[in-house]
Steps between C-alpha positions, in 0.01 A plus 500: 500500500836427337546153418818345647710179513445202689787357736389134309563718177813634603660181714432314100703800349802461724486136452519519138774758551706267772426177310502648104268230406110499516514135583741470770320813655170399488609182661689726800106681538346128472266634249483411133694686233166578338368689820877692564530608111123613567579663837819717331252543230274697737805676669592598154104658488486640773864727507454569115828386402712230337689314786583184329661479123290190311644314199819335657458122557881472652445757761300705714604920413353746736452850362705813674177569665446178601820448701446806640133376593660175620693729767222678625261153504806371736472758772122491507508078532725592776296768659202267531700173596637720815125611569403151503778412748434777751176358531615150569745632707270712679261155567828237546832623525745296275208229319478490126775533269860665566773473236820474702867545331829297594799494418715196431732528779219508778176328346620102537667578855268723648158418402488153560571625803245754574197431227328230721486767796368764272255269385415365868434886600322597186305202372318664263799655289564412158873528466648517148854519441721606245900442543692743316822724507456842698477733182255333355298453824501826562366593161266247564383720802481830318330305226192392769607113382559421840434672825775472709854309520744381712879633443842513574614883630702693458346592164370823341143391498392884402146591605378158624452475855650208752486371797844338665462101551833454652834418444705206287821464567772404243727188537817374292415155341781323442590130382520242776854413451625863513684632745240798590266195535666453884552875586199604772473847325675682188663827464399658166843559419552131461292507166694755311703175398236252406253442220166669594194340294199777463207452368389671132409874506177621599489258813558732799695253694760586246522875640468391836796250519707777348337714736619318808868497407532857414852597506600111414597460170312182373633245250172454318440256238308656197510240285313265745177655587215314629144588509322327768674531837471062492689530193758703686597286790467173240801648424657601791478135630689421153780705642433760222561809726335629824171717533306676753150347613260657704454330826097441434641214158744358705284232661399442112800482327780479737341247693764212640503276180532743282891522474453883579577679839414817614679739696416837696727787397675633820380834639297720390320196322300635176137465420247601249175646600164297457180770387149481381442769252211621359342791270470845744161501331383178564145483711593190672835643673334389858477130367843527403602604843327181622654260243834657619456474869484122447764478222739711776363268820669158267773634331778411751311149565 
């Protein structure tokens, strides 16, 4: 019987490869450096080839071979993980681990929110969460480094598959002592004339407040870009300019002493769309359904 690799023997190799350090990595596997370098050893044994080039104290060098090795170990990690979870799925829908993505502009308003209901229906969940800009969340999802997300649509989100959450609707944050700041509702037009603070690219609430004045000409402010949306109305209430802040931050950061006021536009008032996404592939698409049937029941809440 051909001899073949070990997952152990492989997870060490992609650590070593993530980490490029035999220290670091053997600390990731919670094993001693000794027993990793021993492990790869083997792996090195058992394929019959040279994944690893020795004699560089500076810095671990895979091979060609080996990074191509590396790419192969990655999918089978990932093939047995997702085994393991359809069998804990199969026994307890949505207990153990799930890796959920946010992005900035929903995770401190939203989750607060919702997390102590998911964990009231689901006691025995582990959630882990990792905050990060939509891009990179998605690659983190095609990557297997976490399992699903939640996002702002519209957005070309490719292969993954989603499931609609609901809807967020856009205000106009303006200054307390500005004139908009007594108006019941604004008329898009209105902006063409004022400073309009966005945040920095690759935040999608950038898109979608340019989105919701389409055919409004907006005065935006380059040179003043902020990258948290906190950051953003800190300056709004500094009479900086005025933005546009989803209605689920506003009892955050436009809250009555925070020298910001928020107005609805007038009719037809613009939103963003709330999804979970996830990997089409993904054996645990039915607990993902679950998590977003309560993430949908408290998003309006």
């Amino acid at each position: 019987m051909k001899l073949i690799p070990t997952l152990r023997q492989l997870q060490y190799l992609v650590a070593v490869a993530d980490l490029r350090h035999f220290g670091q990595a053997a600390e990731s596997c919670f094993v001693t450096q000794s027993t990793l370098s021993s492990g790869i050893q083997d792996l090195e044994t058992v394929l019959d080839c040279r994944l690893i080039e020795r004699g560089t104290r500076r810095r671990v060098m895979l091979t060609p071979l080996g990074e191509e090795i590396v790419e192969r170990a990655r999918n089978l990690l990932r093939d047995a993980e997702a085994l393991a979870e359809v069998a804990e799925s199969g026994r307890r829908p949505l207990a153990g681990r799930l890796r959920l993505g946010v992005i900035p502009t929903i995770g401190p308003y939203f989750l607060p929110r919702v997390l102590p209901r998911v964990r009231e229906r689901y006691p025995e969940l582990k959630l882990y969460l990792r905050e990060d800009q939509t891009a990179r969340l998605i690659d983190g999802l095609r990557g297997g480094r976490i399992d699903c997300a939640v996002l702002a649509t519209p957005y070309d989100l490719g292969d993954l598959s989603t499931m609609d959450l609901g809807l967020d609707e856009l205000l106009v944050a303006v200054p307390a002592g500005h004139p908009f700041a007594a108006a019941k509702e604004i008329d898009p037009a209105r902006l063409e004339t004022e400073e309009i603070l966005m945040l920095e690219d690759g935040h999608c609430l950038r898109d979608h407040a340019l989105g919701a004045c389409t055919g409004h000409p907006l005065r935006t402010n380059e040179a003043v870009q902020a990258t948290s949306l906190g950051t953003l109305i800190q300056m709004v209430a500094n009479g900086l300019g005025l933005t546009l802040i989803p209605a689920m931050a506003v009892p955050t950061e436009a809250h009555d002493n925070s020298g910001v006021i928020a107005r609805h536009f007038a009719a037809p008032r613009p939103s963003r769309g709330i999804a979970l996404a996830w990997r089409a592939s993904s054996p645990r698409k039915e607990e993902f359904r679950l998590l977003g049937e309560t993430l949908r029941t408290h998003l309006g809440n």
